[in-house]
KENUNU-868912 format. One record per residue (C-alpha): residue in three letters; x, z, y; chain. Coordinates in Angstrom, 1 decimal. Example, Ala and Ser with C-alpha at 12.3 -4.5 7.8 and 13.67 -1.06 7.14 Angstrom:
BEGIN
@r->ALA&px->12.3&pz->7.8&py->-4.5&c->A
@r->SER&px->13.7&pz->7.1&py->-1.1&c->A
END
This chain:
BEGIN
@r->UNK&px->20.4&pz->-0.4&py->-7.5&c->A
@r->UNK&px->20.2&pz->-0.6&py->-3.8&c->A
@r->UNK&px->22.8&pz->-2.1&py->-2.3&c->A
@r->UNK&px->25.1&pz->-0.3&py->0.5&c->A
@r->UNK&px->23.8&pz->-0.9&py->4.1&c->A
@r->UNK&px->25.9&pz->-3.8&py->6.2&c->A
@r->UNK&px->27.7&pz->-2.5&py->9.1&c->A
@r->UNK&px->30.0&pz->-5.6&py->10.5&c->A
@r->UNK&px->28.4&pz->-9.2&py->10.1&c->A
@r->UNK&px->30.7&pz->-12.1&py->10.9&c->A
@r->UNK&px->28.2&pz->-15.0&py->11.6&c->A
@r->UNK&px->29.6&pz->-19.1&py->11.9&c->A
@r->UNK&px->32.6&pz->-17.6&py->14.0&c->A
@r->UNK&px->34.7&pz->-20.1&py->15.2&c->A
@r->UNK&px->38.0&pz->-20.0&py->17.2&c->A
@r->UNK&px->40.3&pz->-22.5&py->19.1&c->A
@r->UNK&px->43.4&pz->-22.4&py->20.6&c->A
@r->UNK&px->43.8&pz->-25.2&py->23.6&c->A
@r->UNK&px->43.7&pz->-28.2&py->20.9&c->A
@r->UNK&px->44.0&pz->-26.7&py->18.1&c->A
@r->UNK&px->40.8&pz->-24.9&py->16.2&c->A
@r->UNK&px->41.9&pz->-21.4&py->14.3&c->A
@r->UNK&px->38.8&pz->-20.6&py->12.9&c->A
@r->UNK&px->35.9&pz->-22.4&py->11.1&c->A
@r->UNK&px->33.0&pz->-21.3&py->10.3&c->A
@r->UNK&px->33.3&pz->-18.3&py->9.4&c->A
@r->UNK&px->31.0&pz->-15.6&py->8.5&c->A
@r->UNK&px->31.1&pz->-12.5&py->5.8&c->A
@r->UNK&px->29.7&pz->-8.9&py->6.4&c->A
@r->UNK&px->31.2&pz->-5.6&py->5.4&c->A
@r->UNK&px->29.3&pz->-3.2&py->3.4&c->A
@r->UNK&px->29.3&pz->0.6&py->4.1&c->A
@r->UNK&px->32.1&pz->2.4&py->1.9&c->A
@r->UNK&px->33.3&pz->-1.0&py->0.8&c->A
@r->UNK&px->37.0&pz->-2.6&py->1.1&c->A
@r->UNK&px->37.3&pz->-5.8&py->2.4&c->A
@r->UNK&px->40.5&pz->-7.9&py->2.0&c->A
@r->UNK&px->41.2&pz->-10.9&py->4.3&c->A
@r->UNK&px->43.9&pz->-12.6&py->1.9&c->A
@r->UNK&px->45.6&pz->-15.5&py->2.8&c->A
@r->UNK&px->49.4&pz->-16.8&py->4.3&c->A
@r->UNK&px->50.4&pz->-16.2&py->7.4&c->A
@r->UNK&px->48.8&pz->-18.9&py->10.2&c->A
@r->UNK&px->45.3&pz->-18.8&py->8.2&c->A
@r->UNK&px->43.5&pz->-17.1&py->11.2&c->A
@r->UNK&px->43.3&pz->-13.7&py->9.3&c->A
@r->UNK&px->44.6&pz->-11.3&py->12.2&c->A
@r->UNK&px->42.8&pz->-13.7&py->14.6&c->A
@r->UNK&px->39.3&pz->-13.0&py->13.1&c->A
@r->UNK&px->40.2&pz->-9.0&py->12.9&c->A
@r->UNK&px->40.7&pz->-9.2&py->16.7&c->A
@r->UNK&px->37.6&pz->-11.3&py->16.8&c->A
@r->UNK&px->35.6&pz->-8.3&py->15.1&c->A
@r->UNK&px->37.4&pz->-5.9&py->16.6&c->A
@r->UNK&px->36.5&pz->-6.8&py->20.4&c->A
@r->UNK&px->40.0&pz->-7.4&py->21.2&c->A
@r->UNK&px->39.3&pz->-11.4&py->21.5&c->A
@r->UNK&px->36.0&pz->-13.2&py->21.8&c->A
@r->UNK&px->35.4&pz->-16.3&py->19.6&c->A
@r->UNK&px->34.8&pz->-19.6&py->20.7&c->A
@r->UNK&px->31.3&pz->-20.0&py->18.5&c->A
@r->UNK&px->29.6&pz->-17.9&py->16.6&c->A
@r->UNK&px->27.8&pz->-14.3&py->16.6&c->A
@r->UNK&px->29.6&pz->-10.3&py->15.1&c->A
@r->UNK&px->27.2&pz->-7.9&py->14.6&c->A
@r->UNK&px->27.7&pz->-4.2&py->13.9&c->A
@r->UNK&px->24.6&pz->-2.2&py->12.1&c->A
@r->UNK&px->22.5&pz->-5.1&py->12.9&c->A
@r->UNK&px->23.2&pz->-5.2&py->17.0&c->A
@r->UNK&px->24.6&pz->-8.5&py->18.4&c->A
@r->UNK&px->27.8&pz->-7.1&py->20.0&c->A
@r->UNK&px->29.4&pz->-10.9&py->21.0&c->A
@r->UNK&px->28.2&pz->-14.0&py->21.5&c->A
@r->UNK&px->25.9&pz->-15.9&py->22.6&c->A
@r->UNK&px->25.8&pz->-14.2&py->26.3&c->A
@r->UNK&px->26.4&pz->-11.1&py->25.0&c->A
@r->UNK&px->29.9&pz->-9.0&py->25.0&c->A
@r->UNK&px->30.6&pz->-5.0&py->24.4&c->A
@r->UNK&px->34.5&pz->-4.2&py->24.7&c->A
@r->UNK&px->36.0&pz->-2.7&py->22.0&c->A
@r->UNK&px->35.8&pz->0.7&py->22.8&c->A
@r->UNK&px->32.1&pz->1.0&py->22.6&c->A
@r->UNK&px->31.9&pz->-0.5&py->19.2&c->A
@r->UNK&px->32.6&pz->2.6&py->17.4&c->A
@r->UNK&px->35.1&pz->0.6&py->15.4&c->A
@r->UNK&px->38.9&pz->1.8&py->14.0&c->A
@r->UNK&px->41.9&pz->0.1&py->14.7&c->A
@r->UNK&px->45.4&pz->-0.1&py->12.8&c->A
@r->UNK&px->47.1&pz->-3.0&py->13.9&c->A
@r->UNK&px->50.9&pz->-3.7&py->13.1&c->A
@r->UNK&px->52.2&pz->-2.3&py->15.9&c->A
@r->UNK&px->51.2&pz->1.4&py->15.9&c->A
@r->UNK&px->51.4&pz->1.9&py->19.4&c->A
@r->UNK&px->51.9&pz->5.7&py->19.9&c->A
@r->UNK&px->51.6&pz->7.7&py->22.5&c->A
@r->UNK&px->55.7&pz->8.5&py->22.8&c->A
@r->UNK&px->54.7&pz->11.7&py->24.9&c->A
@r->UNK&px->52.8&pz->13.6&py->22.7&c->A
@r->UNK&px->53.6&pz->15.1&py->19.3&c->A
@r->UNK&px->52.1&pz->14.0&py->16.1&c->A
@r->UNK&px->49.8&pz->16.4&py->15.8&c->A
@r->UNK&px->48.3&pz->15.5&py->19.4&c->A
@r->UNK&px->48.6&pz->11.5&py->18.9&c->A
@r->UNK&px->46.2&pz->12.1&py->15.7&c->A
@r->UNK&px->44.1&pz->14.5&py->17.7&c->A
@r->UNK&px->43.5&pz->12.4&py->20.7&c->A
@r->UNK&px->40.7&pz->10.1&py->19.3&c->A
@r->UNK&px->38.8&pz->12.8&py->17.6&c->A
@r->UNK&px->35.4&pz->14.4&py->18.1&c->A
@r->UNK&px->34.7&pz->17.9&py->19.0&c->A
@r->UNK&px->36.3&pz->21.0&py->20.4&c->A
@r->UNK&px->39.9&pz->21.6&py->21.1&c->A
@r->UNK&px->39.9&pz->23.6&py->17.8&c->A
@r->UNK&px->38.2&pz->21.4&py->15.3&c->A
@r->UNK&px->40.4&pz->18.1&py->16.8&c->A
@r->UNK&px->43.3&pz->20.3&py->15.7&c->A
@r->UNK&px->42.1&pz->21.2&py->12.3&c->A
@r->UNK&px->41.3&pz->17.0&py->11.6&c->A
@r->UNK&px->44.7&pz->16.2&py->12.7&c->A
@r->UNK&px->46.2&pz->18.6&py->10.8&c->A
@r->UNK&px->44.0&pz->18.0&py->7.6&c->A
@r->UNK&px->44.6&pz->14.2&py->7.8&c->A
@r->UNK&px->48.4&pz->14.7&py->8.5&c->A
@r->UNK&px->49.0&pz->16.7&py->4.9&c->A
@r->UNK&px->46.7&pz->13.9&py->3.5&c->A
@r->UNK&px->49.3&pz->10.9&py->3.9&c->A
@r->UNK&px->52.4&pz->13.0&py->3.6&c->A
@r->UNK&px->53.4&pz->14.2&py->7.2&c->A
@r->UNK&px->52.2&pz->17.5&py->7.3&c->A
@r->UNK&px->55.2&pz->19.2&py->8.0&c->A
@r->UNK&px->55.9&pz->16.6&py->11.0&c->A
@r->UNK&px->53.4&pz->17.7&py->12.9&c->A
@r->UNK&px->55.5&pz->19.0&py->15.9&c->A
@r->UNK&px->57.9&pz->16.3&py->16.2&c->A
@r->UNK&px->57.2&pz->13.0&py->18.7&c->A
@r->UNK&px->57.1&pz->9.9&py->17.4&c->A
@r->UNK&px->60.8&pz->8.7&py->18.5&c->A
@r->UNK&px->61.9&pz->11.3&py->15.7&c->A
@r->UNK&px->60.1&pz->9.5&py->13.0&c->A
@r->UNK&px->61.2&pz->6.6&py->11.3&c->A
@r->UNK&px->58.6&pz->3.2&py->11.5&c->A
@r->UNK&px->56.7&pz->3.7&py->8.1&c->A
@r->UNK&px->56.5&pz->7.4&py->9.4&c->A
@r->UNK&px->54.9&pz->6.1&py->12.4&c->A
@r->UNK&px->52.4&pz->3.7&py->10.9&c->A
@r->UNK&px->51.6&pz->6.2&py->8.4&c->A
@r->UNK&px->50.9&pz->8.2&py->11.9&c->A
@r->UNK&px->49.0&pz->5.9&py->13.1&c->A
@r->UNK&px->46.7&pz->5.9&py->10.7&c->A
@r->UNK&px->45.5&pz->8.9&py->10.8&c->A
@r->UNK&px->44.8&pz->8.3&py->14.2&c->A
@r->UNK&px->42.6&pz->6.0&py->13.2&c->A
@r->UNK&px->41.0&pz->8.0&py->10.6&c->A
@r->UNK&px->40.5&pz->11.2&py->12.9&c->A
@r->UNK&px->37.3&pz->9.8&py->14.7&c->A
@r->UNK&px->35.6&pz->9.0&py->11.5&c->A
@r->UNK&px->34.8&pz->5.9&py->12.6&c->A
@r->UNK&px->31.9&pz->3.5&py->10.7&c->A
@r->UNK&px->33.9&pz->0.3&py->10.5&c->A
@r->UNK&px->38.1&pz->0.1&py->10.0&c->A
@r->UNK&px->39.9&pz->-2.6&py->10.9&c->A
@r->UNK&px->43.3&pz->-2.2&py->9.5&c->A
@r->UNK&px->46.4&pz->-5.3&py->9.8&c->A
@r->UNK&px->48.9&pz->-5.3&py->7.6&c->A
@r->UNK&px->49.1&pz->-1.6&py->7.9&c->A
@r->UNK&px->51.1&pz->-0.6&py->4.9&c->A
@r->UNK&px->54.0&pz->-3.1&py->6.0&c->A
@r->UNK&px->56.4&pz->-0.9&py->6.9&c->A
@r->UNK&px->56.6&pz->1.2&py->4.3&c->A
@r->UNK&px->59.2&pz->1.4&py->0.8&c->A
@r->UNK&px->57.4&pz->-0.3&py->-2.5&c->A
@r->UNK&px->56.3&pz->3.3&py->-4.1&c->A
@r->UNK&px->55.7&pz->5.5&py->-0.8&c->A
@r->UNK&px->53.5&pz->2.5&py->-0.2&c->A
@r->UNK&px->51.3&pz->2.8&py->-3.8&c->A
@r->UNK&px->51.4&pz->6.2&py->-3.0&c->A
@r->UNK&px->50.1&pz->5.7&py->0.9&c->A
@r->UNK&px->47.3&pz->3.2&py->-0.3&c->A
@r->UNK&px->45.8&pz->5.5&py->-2.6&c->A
@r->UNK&px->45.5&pz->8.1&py->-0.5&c->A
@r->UNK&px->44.3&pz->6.4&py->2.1&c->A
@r->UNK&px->41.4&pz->4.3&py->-0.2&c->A
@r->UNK&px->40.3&pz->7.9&py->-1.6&c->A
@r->UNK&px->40.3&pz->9.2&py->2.2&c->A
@r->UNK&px->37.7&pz->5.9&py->3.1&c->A
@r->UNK&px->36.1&pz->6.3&py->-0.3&c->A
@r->UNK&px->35.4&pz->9.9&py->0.6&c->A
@r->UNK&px->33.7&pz->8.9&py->4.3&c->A
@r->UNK&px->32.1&pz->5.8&py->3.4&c->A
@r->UNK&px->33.6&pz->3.4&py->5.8&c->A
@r->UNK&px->33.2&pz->0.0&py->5.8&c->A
@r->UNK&px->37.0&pz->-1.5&py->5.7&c->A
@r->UNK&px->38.6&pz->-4.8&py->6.6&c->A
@r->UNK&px->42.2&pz->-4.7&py->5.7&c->A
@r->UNK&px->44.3&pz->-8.2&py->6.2&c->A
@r->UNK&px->47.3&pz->-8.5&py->4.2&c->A
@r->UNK&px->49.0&pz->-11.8&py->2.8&c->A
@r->UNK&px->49.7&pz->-9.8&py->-0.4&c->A
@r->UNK&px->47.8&pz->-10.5&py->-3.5&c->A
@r->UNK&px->49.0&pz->-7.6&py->-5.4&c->A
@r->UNK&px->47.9&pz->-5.3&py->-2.3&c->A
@r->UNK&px->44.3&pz->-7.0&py->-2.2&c->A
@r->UNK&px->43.2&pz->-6.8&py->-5.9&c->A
@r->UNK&px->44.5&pz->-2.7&py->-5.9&c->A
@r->UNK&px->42.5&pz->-2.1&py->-2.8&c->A
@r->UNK&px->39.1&pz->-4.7&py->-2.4&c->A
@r->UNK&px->35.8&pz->-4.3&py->-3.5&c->A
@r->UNK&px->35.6&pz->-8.1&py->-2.4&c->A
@r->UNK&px->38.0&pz->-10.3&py->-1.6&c->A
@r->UNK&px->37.8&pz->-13.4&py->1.1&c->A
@r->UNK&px->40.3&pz->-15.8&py->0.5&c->A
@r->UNK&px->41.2&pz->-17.9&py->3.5&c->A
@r->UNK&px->42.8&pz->-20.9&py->4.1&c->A
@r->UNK&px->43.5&pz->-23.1&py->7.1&c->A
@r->UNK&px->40.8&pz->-21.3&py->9.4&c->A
@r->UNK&px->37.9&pz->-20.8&py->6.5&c->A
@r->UNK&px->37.3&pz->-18.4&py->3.8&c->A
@r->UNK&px->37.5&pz->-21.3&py->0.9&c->A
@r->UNK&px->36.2&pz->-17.6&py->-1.6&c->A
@r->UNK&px->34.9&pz->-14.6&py->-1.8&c->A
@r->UNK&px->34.4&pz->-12.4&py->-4.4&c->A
@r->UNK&px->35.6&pz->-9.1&py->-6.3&c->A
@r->UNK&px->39.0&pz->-9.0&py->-7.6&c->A
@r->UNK&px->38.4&pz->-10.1&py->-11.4&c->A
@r->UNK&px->36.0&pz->-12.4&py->-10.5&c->A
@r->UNK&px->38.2&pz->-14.1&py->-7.8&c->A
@r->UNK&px->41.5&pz->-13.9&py->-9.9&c->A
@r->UNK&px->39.6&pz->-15.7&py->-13.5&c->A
@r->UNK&px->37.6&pz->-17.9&py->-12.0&c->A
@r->UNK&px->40.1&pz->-19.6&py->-9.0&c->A
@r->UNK&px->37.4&pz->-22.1&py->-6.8&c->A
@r->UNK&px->40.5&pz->-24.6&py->-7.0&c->A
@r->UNK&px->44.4&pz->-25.1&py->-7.7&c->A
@r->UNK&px->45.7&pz->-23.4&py->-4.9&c->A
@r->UNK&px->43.3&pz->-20.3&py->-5.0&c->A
@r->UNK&px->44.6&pz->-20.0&py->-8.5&c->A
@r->UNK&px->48.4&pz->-20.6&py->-7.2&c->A
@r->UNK&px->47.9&pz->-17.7&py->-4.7&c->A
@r->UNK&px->47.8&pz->-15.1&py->-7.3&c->A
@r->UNK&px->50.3&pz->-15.8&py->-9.6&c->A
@r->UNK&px->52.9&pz->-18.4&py->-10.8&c->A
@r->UNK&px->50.4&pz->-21.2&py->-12.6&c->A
@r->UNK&px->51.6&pz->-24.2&py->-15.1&c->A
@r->UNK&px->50.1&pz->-27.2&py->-14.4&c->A
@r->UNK&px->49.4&pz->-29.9&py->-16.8&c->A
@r->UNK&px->47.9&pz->-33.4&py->-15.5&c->A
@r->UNK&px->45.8&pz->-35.7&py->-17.7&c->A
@r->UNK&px->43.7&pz->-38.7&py->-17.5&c->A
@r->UNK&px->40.3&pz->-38.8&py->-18.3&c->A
@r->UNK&px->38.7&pz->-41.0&py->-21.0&c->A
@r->UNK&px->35.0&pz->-40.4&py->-22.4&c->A
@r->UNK&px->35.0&pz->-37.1&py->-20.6&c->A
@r->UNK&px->38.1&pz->-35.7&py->-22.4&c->A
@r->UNK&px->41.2&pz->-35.4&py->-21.2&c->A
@r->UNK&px->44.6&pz->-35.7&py->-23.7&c->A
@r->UNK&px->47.4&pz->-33.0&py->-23.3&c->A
@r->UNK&px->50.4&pz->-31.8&py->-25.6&c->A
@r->UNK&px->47.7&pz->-29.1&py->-26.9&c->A
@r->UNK&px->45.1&pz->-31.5&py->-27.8&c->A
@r->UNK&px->42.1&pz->-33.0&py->-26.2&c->A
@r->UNK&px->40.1&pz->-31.0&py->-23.2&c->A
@r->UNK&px->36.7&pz->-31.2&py->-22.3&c->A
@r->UNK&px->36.2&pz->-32.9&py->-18.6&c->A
@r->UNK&px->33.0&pz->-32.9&py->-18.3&c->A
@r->UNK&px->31.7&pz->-34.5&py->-14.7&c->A
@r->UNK&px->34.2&pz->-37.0&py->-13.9&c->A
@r->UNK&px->34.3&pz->-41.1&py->-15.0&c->A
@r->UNK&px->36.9&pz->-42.7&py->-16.6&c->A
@r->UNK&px->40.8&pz->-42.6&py->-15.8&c->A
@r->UNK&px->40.1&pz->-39.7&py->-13.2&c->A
@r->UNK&px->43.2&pz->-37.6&py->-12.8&c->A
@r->UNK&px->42.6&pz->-34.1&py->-13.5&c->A
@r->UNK&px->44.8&pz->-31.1&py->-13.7&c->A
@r->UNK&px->44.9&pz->-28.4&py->-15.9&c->A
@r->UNK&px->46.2&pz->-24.7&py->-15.1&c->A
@r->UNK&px->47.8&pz->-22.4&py->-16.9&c->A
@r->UNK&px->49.1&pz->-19.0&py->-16.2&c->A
@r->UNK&px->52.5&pz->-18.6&py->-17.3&c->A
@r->UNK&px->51.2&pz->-15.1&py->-19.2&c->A
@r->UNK&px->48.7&pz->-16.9&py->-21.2&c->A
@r->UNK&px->51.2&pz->-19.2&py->-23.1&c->A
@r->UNK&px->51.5&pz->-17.7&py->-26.6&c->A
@r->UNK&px->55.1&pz->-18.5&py->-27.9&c->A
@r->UNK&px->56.1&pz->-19.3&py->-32.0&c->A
@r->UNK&px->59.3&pz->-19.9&py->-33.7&c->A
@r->UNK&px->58.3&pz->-21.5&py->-36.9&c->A
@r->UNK&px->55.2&pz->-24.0&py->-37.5&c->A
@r->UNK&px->56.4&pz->-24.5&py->-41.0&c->A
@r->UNK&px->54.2&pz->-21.3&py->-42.5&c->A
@r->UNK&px->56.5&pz->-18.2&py->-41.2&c->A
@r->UNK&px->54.1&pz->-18.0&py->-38.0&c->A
@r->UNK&px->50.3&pz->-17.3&py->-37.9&c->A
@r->UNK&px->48.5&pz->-19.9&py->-37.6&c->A
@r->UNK&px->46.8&pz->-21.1&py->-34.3&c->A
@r->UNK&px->43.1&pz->-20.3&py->-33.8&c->A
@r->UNK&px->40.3&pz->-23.1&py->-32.3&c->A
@r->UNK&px->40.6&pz->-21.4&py->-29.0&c->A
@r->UNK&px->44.1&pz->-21.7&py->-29.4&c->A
@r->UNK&px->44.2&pz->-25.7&py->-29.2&c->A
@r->UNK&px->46.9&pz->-27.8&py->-30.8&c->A
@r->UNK&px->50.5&pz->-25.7&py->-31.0&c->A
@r->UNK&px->52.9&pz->-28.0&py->-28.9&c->A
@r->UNK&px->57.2&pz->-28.3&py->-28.8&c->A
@r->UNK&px->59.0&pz->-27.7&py->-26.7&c->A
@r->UNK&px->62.9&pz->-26.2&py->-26.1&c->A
@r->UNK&px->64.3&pz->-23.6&py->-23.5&c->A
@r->UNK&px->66.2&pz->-24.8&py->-20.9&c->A
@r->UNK&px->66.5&pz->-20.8&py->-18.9&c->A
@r->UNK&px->65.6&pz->-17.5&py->-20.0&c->A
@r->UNK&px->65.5&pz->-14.5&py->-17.8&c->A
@r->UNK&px->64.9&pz->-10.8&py->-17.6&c->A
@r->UNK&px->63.1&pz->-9.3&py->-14.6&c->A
@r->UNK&px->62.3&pz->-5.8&py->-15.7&c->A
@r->UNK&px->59.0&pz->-5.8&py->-17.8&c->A
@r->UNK&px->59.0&pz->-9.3&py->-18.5&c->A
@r->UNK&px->61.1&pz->-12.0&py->-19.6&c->A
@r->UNK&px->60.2&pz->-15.1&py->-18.2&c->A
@r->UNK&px->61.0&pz->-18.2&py->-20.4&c->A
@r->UNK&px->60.9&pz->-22.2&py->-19.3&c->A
@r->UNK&px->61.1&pz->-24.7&py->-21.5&c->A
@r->UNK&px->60.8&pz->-28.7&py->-21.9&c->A
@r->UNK&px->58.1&pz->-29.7&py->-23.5&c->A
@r->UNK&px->59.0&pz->-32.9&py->-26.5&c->A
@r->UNK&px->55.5&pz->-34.6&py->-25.3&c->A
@r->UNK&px->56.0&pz->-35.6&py->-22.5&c->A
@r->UNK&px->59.2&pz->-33.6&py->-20.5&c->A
@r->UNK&px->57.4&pz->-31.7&py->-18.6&c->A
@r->UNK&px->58.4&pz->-28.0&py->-17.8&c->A
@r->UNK&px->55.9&pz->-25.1&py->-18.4&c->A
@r->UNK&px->57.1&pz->-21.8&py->-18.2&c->A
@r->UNK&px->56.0&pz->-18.6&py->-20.1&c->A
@r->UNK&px->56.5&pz->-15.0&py->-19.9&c->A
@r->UNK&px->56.6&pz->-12.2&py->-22.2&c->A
@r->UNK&px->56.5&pz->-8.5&py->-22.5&c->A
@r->UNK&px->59.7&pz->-6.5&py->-22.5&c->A
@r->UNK&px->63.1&pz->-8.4&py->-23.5&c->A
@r->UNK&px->63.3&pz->-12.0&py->-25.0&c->A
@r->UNK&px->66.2&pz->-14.2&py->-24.2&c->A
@r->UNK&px->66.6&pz->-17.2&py->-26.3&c->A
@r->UNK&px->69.5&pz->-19.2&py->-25.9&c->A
@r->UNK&px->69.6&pz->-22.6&py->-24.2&c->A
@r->UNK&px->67.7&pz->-25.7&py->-26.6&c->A
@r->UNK&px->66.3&pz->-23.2&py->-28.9&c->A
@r->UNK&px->62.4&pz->-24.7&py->-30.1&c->A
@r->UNK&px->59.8&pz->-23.0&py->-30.2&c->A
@r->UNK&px->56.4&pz->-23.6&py->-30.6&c->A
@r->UNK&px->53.8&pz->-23.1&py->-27.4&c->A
@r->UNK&px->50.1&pz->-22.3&py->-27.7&c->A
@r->UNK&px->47.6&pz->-21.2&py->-25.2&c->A
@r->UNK&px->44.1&pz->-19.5&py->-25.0&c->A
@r->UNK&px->41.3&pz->-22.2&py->-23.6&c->A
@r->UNK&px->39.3&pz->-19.7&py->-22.6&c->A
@r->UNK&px->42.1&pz->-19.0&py->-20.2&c->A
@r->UNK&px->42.4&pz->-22.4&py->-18.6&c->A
@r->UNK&px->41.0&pz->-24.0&py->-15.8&c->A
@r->UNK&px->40.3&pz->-28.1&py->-15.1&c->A
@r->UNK&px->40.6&pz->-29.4&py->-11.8&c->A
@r->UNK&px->40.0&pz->-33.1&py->-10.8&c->A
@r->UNK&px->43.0&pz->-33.9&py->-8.8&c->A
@r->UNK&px->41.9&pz->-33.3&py->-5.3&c->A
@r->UNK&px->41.2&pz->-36.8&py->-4.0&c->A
@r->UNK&px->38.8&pz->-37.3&py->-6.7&c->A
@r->UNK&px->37.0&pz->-34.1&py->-6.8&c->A
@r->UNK&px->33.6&pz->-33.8&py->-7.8&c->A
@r->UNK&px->32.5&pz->-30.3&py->-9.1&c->A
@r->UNK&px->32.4&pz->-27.0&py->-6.7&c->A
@r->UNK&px->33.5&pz->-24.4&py->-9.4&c->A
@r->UNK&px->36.0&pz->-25.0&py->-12.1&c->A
@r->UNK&px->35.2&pz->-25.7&py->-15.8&c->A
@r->UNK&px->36.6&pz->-23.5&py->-18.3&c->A
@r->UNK&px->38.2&pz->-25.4&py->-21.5&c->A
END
């Protein structure tokens, strides 16, 4: 199948700040009716390299193309307003002297008429129909970002650069605001980059995912891929709590309360670190013939007793100390499940769910090896 026609390219961009560099070599492309997510923490450069697409800042090194035309670097500069590129930054910036209706209106094509009809259209579409009168001091901020955009929709523009734009908004008016506004971009076939620093946000919204850390994209990738196969420790920590299990290799295994791991690629007495989601620990009473009994993928069943239970909702989340060794991991569970204080129980997990990492000094392999 044909893939979807490039329409922002992001070549070796790099960025500095006096002393201090922001960016790194940097370069990804956005694909036509595709979401992008720049995912990372805050300071990461992820706003800086929106701004650096956008037109709003020109990079230090590096080339951004849109359809296939050099618009900076090298020589060249257009401004951001003949890029034919969206914009929803953080700060919504509304025209205060025109009503809603009008704000949305102002950056769309055609007559006086069909301006009217898209604002209107795209107003009903993320809630604020009947707000279309009012000025934008008589809304409340996730009003006004919601506002906003639509402005940015109204042009049907190409390429969307959107920051943070769901910030303001309460948990399930949010769900409910990025929906409709991935069905509305779905539905026009614009190519999206959307930064965010929330994981949760990224994997219900991407197509692909960059990860980026300290001024470089360290992945990329769709959001299963990206989530199961982490390129390191911290990639994997981004997503979701992890358990982490260190070990010492010896004839390319590596010994652990669950039995012996597979370390392929590293020599003798190498640290390593294994990772564990806290989801993917499978929890036992009874070793002594009540339970079932563990399966080759689940490894060696290992001991340990709870030292804090807890409820959050639609999970219990249990910690324990493992008899091996000490060491803490911490499991969670469906629904309700609060045992008391030093009760044992019996941890397994799935292999097939765990990923080995040499410690990071001593790194050798580029991808992670699945036990």
């Amino acid at each position: 199948m044909e893939q979807p026609a490039i329409r922002l390219s992001l070549e070796g961009i790099g960025h500095d700040y006096g002393n201090g560099t922001v960016l790194r070599d940097v370069s990804l492309d956005l694909r036509e009716g595709e979401v992008t997510c720049l995912l990372g923490p805050s300071g990461c450069g992820k706003s800086t390299l929106l701004r650096i697409a956008a037109g709003v800042e020109r990079q230090t090194r590096g080339i951004v193309k849109v359809d296939g035309r050099r618009v900076a670097g090298d020589g060249v500069y257009i401004p951001p307003e003949k890029r034919d590129i969206g914009l929803v930054f953080q700060d919504f910036a509304l025209f205060p002297h025109l009503r809603i209706e009008e704000n949305v209106a102002f950056g769309a094509r055609g007559g006086a008429s069909e301006r009217r009809q898209r604002a209107l259209a795209l107003l009903e579409r993320v809630g604020l129909g009947s707000h279309a009168g009012r000025y934008p001091h008589q809304l409340s901020g996730g009003e006004q970002q919601r506002v906003a955009l639509a402005r940015a929709l109204a042009p049907r523009p190409p390429i969307l650069l959107m920051d943070e734009p769901f910030s303001g908004l309460d948990h399930r008016l949010r769900d409910d605001i990025r929906d409709q506004t991935l069905e509305i971009l779905k539905e026009e076939g614009t190519a999206v980059m959307l930064v965010t620093h929330e994981p949760e946000e990224a994997m219900r919204m991407a197509d692909q995912i960059a990860l980026m850390r300290s001024g470089r994209i360290v992945q990329v990738g769709g959001p299963y891929n990206i989530y199961n196969a982490p390129v390191d420790k911290e990639a994997a920590m981004f997503f979701s709590d992890i358990n982490v299990i260190h070990g010492v290799v010896k004839d390319f295994q590596t010994d652990t309360p669950f039995g012996q791991f597979l370390t392929p690629g590293l020599a003798d007495k190498a640290d390593v670190e294994i990772i564990i989601r806290p989801q993917h620990l499978k929890m036992d009473f009874d070793r002594n013939g009540r339970g079932p009994l563990p399966t080759a993928q689940d490894g060696v069943p290992a001991r340990g007793r709870v030292v804090r239970a807890r409820f959050i909702g639609n999970q219990s989340i249990v910690e324990l100390v493992m008899d091996h060794d000490g060491s803490q991991l911490k499991a969670t569970i469906p629904g309700v499940f609060l045992p008391k204080v030093g009760t044992p129980l019996w941890l397994s997990l799935r292999r097939d769910r765990c990923f080995v990492f040499p410690c990071r000094q001593q790194r050798v392999l580029d991808t992670p090896y699945f036990a």
